[in-house]
PDB file with SEQRES, HELIX, SHEET and CRYST1 records, atoms N, CA, C and O in Angstrom:
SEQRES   1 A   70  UNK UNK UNK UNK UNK UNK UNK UNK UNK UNK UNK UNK UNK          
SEQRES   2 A   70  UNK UNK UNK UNK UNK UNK UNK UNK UNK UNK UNK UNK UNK          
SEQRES   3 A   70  UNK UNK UNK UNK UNK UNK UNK UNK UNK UNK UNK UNK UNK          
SEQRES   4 A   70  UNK UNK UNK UNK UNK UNK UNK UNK UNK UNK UNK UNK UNK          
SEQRES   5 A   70  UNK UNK UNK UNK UNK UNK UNK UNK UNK UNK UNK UNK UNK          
SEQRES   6 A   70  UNK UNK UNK UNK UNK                                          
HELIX    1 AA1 UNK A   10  UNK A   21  1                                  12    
HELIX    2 AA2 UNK A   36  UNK A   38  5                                   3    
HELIX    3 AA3 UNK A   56  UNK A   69  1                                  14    
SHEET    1 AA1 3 UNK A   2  UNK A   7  0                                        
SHEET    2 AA1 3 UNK A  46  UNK A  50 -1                                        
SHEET    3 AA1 3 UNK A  28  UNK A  30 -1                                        
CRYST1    1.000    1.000    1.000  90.00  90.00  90.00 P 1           1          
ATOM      1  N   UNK A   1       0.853  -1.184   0.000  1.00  0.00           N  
ATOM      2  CA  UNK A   1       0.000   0.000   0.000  1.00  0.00           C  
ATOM      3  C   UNK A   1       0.897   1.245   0.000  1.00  0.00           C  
ATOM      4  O   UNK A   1       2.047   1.160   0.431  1.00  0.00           O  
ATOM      5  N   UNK A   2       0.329   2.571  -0.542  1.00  0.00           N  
ATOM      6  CA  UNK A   2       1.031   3.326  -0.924  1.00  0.00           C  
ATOM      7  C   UNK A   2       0.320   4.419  -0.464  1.00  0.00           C  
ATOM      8  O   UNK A   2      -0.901   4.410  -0.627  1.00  0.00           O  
ATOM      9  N   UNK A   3       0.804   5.276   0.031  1.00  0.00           N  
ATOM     10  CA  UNK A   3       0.123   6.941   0.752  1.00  0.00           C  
ATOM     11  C   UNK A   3      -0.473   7.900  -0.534  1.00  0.00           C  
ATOM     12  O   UNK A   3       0.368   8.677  -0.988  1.00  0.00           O  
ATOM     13  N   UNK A   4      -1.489   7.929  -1.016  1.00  0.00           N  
ATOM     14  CA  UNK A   4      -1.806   8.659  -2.313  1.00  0.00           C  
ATOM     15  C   UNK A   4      -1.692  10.305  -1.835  1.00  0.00           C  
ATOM     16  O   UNK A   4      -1.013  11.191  -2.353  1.00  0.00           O  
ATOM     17  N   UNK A   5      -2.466  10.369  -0.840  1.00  0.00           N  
ATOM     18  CA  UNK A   5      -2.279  11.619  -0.078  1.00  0.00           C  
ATOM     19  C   UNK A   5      -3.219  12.064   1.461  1.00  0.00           C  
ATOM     20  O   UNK A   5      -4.135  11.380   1.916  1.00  0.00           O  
ATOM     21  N   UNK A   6      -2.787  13.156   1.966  1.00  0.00           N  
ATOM     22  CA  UNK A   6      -3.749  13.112   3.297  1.00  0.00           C  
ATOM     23  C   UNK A   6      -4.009  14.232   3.458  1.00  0.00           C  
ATOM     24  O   UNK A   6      -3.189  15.125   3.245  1.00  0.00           O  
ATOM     25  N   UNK A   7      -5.411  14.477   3.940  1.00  0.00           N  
ATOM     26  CA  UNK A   7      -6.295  15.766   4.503  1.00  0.00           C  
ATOM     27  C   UNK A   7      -6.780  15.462   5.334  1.00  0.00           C  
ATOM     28  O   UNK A   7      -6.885  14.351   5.855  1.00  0.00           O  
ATOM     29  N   UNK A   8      -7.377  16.985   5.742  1.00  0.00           N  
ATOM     30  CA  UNK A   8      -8.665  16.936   7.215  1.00  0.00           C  
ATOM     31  C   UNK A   8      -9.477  17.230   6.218  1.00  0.00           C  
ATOM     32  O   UNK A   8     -10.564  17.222   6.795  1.00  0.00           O  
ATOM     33  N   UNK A   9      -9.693  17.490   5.089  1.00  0.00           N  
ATOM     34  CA  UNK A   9     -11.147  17.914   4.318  1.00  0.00           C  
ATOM     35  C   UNK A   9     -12.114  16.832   4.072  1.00  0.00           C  
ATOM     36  O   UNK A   9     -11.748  16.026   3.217  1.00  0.00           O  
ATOM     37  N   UNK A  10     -13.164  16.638   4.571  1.00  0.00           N  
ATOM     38  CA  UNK A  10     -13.977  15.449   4.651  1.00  0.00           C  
ATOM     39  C   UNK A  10     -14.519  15.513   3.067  1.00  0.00           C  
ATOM     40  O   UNK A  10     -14.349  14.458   2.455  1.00  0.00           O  
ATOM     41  N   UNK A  11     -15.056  16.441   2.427  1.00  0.00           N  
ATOM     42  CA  UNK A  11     -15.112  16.637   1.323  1.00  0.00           C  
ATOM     43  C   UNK A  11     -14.601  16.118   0.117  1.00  0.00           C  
ATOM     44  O   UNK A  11     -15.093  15.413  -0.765  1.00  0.00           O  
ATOM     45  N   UNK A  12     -13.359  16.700   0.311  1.00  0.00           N  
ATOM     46  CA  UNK A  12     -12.487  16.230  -0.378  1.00  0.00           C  
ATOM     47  C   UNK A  12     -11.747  14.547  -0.497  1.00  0.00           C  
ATOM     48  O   UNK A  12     -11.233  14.026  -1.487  1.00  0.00           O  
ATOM     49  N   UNK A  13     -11.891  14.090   0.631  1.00  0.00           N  
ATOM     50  CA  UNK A  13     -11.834  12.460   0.777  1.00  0.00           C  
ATOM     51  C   UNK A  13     -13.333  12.324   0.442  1.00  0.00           C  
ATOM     52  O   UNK A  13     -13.272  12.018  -0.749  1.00  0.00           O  
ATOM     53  N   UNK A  14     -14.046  12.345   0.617  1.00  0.00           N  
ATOM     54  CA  UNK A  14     -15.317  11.509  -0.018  1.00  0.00           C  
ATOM     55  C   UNK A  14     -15.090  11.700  -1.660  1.00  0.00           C  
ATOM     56  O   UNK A  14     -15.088  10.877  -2.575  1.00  0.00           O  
ATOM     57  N   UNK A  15     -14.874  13.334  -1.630  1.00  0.00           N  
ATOM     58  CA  UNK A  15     -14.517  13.184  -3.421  1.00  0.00           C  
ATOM     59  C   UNK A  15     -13.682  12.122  -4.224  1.00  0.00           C  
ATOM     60  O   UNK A  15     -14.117  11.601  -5.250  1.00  0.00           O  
ATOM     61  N   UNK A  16     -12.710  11.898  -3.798  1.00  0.00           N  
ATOM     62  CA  UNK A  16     -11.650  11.581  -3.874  1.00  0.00           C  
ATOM     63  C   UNK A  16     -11.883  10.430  -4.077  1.00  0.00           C  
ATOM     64  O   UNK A  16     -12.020  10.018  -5.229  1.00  0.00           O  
ATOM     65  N   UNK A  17     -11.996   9.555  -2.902  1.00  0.00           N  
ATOM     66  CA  UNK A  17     -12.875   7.723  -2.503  1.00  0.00           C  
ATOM     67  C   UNK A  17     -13.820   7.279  -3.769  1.00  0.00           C  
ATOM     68  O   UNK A  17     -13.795   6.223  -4.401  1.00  0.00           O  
ATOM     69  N   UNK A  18     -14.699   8.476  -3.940  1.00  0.00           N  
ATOM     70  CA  UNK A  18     -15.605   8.173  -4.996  1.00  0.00           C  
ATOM     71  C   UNK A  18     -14.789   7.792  -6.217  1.00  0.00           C  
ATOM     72  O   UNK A  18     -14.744   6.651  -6.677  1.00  0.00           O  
ATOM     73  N   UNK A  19     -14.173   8.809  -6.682  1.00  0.00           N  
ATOM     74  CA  UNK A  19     -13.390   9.212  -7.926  1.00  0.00           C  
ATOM     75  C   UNK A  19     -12.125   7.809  -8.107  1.00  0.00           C  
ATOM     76  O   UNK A  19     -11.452   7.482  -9.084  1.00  0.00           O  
ATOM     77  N   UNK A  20     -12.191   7.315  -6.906  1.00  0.00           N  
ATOM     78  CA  UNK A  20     -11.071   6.218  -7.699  1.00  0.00           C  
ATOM     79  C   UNK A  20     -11.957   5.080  -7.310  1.00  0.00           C  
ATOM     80  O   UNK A  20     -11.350   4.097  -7.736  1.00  0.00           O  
ATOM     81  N   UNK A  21     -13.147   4.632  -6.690  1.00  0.00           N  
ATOM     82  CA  UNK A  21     -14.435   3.387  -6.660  1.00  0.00           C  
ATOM     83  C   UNK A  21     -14.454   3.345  -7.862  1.00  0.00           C  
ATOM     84  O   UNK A  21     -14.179   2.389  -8.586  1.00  0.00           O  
ATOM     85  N   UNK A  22     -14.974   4.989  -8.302  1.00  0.00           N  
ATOM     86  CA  UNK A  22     -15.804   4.933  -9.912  1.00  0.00           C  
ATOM     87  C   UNK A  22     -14.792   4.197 -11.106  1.00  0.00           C  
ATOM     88  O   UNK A  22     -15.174   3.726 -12.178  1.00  0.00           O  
ATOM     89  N   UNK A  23     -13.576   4.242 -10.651  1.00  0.00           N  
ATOM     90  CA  UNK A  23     -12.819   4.306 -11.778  1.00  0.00           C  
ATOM     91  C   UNK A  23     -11.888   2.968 -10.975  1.00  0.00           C  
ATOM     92  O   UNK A  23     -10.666   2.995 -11.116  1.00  0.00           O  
ATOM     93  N   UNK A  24     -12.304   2.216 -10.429  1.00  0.00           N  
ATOM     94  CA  UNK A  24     -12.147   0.750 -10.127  1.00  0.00           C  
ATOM     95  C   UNK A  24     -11.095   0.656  -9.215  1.00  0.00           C  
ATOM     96  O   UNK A  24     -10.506  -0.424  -9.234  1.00  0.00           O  
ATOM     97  N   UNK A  25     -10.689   1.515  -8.401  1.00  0.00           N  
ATOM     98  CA  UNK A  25      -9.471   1.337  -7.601  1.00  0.00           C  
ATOM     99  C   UNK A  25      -9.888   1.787  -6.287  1.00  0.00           C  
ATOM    100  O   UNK A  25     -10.235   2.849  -5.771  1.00  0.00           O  
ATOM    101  N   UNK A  26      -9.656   0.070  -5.794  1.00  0.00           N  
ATOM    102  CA  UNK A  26      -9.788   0.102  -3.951  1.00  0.00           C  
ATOM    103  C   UNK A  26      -9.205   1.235  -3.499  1.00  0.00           C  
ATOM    104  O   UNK A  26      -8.392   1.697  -4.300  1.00  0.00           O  
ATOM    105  N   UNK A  27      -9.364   1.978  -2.276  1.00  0.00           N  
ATOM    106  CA  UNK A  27      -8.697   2.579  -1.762  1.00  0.00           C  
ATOM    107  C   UNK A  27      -9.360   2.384  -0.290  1.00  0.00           C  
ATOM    108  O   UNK A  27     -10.418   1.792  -0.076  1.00  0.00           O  
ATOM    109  N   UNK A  28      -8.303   3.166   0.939  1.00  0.00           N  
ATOM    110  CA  UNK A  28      -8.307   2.804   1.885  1.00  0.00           C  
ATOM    111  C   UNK A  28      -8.371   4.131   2.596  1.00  0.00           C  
ATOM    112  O   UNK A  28      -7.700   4.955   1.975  1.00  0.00           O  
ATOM    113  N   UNK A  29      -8.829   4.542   3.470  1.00  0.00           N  
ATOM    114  CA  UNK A  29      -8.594   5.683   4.281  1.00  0.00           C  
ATOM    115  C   UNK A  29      -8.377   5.340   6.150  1.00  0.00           C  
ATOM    116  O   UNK A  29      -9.144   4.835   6.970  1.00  0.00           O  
ATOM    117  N   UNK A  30      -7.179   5.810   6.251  1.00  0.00           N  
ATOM    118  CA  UNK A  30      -6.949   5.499   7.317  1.00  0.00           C  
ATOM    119  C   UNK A  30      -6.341   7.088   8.267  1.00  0.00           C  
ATOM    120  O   UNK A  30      -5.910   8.134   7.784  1.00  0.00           O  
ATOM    121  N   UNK A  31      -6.539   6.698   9.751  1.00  0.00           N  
ATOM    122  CA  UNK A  31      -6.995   7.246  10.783  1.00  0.00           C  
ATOM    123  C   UNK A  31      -7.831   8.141  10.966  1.00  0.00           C  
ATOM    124  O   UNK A  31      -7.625   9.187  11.582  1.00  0.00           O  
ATOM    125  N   UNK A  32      -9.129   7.708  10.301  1.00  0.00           N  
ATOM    126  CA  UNK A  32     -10.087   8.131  10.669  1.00  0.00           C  
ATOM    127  C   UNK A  32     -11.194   8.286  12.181  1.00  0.00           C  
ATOM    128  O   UNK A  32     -12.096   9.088  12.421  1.00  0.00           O  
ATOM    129  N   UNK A  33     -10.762   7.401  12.799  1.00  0.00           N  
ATOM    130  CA  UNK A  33     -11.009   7.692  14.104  1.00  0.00           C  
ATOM    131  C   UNK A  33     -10.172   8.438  15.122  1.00  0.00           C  
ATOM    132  O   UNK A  33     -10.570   8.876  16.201  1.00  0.00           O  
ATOM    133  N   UNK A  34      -8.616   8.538  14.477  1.00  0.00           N  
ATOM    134  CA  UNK A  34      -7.808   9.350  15.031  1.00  0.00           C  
ATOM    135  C   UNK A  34      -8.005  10.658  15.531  1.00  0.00           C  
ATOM    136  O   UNK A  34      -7.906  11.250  16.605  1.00  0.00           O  
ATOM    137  N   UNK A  35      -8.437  10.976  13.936  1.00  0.00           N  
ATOM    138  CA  UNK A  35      -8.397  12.808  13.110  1.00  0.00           C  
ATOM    139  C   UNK A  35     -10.305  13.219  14.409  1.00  0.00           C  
ATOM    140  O   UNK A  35     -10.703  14.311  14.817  1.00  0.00           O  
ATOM    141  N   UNK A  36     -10.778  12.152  14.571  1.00  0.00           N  
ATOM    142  CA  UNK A  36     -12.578  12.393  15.222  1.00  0.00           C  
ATOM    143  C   UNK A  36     -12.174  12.605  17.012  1.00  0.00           C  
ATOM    144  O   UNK A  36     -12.720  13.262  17.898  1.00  0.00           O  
ATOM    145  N   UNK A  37     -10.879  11.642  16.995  1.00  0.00           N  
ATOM    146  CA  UNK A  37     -10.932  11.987  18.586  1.00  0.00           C  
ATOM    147  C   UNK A  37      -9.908  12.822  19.029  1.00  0.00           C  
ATOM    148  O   UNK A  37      -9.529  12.607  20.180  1.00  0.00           O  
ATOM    149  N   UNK A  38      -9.147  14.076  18.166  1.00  0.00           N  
ATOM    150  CA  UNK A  38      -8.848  14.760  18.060  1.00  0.00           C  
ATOM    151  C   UNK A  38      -9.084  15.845  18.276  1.00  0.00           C  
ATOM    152  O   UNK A  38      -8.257  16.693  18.612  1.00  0.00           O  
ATOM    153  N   UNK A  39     -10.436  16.034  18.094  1.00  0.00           N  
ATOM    154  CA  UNK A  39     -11.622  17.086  18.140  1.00  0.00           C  
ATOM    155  C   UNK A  39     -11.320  17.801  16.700  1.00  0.00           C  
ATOM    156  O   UNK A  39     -11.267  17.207  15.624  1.00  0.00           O  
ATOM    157  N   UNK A  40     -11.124  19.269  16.918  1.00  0.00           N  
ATOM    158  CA  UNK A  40     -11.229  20.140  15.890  1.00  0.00           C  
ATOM    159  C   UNK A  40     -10.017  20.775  15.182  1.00  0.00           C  
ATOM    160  O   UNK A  40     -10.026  21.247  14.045  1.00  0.00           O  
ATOM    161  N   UNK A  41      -8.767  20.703  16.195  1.00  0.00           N  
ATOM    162  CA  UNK A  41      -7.411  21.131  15.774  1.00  0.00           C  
ATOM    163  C   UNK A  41      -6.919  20.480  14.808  1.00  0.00           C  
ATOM    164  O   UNK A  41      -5.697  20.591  14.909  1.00  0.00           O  
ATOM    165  N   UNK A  42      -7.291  19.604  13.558  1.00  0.00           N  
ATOM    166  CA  UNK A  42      -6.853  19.335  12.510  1.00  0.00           C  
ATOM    167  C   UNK A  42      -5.093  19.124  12.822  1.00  0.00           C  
ATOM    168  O   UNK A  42      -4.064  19.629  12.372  1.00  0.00           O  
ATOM    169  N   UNK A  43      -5.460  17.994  13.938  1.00  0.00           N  
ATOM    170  CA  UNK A  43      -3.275  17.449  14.088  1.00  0.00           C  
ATOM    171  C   UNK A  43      -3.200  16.265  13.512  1.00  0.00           C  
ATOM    172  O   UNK A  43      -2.096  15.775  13.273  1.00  0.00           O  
ATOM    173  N   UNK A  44      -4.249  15.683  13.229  1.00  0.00           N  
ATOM    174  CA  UNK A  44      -3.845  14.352  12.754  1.00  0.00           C  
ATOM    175  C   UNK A  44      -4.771  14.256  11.355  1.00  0.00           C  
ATOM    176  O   UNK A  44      -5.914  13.839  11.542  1.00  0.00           O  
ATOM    177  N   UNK A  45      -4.342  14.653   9.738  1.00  0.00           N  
ATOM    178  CA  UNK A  45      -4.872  13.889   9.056  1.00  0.00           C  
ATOM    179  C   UNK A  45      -5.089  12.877   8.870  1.00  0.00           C  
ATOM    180  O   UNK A  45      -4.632  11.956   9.546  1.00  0.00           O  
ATOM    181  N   UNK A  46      -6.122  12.694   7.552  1.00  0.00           N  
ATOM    182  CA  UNK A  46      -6.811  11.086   7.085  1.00  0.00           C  
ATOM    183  C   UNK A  46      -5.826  10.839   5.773  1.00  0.00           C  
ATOM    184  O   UNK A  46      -5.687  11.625   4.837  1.00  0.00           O  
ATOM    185  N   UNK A  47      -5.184   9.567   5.934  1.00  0.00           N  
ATOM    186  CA  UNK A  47      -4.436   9.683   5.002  1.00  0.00           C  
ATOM    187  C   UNK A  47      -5.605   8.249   3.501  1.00  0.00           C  
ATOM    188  O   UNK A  47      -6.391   7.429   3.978  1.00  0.00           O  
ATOM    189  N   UNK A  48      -5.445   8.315   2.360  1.00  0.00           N  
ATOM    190  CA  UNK A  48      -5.813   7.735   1.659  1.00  0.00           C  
ATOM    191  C   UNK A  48      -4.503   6.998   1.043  1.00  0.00           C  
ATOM    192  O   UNK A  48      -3.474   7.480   0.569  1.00  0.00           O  
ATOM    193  N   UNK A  49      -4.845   5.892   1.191  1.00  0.00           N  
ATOM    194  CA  UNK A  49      -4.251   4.852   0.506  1.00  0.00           C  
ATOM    195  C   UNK A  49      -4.368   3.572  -0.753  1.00  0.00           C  
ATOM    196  O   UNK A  49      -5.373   2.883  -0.578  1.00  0.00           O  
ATOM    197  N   UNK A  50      -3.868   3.325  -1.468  1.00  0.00           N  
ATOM    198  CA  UNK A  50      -4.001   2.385  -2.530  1.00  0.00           C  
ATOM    199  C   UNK A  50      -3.096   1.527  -2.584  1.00  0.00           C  
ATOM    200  O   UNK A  50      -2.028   1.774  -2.025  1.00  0.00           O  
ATOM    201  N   UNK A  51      -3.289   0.297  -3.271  1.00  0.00           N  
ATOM    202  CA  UNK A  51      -2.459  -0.622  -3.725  1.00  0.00           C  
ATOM    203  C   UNK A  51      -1.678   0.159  -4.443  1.00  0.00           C  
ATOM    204  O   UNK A  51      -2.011   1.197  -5.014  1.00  0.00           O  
ATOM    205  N   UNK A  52       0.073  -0.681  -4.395  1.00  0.00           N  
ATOM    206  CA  UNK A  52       0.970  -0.030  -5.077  1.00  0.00           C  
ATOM    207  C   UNK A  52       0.951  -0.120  -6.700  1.00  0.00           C  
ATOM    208  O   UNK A  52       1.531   0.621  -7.493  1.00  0.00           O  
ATOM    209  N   UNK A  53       0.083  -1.287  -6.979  1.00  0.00           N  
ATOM    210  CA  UNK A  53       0.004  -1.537  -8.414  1.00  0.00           C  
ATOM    211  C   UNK A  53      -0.768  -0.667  -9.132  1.00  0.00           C  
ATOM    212  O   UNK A  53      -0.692  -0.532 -10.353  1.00  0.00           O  
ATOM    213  N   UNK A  54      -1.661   0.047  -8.257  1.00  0.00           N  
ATOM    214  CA  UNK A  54      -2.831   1.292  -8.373  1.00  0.00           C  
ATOM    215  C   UNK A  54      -2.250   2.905  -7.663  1.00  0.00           C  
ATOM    216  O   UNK A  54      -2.833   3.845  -7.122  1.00  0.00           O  
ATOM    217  N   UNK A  55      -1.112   2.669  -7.935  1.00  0.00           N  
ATOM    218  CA  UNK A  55      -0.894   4.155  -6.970  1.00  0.00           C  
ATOM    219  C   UNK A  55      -0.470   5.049  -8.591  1.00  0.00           C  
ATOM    220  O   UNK A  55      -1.103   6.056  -8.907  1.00  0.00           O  
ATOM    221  N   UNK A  56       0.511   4.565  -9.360  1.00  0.00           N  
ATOM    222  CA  UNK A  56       0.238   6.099 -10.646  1.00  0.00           C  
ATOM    223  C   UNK A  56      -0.896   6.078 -11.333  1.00  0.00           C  
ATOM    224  O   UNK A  56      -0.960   7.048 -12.088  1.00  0.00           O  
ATOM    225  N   UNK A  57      -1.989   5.246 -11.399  1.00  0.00           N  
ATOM    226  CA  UNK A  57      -3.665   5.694 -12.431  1.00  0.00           C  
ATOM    227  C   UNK A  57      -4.018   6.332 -11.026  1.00  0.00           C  
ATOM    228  O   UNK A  57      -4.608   7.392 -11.234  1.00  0.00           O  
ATOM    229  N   UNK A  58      -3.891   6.104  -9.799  1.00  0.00           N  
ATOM    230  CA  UNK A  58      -4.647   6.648  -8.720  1.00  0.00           C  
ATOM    231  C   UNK A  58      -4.393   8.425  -8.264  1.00  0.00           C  
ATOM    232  O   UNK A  58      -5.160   9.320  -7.909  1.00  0.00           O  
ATOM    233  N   UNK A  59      -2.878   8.332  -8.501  1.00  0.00           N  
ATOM    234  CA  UNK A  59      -2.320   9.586  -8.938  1.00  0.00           C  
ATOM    235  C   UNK A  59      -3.210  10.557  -9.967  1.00  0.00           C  
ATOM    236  O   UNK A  59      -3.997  11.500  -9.883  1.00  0.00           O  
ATOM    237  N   UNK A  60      -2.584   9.724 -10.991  1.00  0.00           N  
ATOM    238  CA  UNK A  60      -3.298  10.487 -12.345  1.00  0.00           C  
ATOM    239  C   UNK A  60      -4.139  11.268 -12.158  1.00  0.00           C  
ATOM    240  O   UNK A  60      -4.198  12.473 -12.402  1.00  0.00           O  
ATOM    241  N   UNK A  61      -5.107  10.297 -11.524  1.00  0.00           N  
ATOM    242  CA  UNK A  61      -7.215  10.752 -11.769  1.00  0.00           C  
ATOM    243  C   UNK A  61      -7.145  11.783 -10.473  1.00  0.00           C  
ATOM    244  O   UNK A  61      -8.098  12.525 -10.237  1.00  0.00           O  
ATOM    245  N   UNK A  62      -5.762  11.781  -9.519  1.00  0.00           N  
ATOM    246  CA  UNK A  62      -6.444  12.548  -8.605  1.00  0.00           C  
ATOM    247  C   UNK A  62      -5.810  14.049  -9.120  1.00  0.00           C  
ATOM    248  O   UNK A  62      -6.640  14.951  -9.002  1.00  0.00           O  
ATOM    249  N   UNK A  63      -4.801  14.380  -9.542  1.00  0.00           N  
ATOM    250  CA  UNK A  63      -4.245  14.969 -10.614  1.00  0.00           C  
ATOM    251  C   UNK A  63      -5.098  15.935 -11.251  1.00  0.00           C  
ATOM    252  O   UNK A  63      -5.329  17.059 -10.805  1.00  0.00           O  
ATOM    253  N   UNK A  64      -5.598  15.399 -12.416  1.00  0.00           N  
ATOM    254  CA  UNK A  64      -6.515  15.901 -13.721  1.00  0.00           C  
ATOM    255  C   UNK A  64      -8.228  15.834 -12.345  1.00  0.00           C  
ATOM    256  O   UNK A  64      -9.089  16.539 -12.871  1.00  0.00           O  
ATOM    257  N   UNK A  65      -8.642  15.394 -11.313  1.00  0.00           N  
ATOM    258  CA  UNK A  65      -9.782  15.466 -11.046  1.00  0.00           C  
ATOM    259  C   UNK A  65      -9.556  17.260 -10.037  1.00  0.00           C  
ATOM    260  O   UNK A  65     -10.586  17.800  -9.636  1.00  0.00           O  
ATOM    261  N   UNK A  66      -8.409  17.829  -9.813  1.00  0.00           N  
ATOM    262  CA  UNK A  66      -8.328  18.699  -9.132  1.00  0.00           C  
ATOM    263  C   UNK A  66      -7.905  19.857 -10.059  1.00  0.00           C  
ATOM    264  O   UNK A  66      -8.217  21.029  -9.848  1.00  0.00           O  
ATOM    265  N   UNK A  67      -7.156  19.423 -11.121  1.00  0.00           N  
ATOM    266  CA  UNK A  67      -7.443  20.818 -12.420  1.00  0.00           C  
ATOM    267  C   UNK A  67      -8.686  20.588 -12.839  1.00  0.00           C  
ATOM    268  O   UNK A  67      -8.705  21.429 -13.738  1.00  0.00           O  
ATOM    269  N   UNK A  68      -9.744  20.090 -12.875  1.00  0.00           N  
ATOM    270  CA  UNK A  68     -11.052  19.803 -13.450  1.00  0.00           C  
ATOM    271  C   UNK A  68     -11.861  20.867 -11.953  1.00  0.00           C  
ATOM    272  O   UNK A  68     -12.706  21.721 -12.223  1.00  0.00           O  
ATOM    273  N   UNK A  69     -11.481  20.642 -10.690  1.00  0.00           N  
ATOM    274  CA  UNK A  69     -12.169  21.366  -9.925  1.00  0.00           C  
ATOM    275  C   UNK A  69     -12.140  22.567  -9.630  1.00  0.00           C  
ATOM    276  O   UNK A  69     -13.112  23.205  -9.224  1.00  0.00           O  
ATOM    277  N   UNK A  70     -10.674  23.133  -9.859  1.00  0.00           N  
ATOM    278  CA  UNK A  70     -10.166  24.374  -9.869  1.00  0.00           C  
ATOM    279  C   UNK A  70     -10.646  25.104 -10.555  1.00  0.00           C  
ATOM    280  O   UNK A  70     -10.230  26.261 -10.615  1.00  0.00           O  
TER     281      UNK A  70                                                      
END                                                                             
């Protein structure tokens, strides 16, 4: 598994999660209960993860899906 990338933006990980389901690549999000019992100070992001065999198309789409949002 490979670190694709990490936020506190809940948004943006749901975007994200979706955007590589849709486009067939497991992904994983982890410490998510971390970043909740944290409270609100945003110290611990959610990091998203993929298989390493899926980490440059996972790249890619996340890439071109954030010049597409901009």
């Amino acid at each position: 598994m490979r670190e694709l990338t990490r936020s506190n933006d809940p948004v943006w990980l749901s975007w994200l999660t979706s955007l590589l389901a849709d486009a067939g690549i497991p992904s994983h999000l982890l410490d998510t209960h971390m970043s909740l019992l944290e409270g609100s100070i945003a110290a611990i992001p959610r990091r998203v993860m993929v298989a390493d065999e899926d980490f440059d198309e996972a790249r890619r789409l996340m890439e071109a899906g954030k010049d597409a949002v901009s």
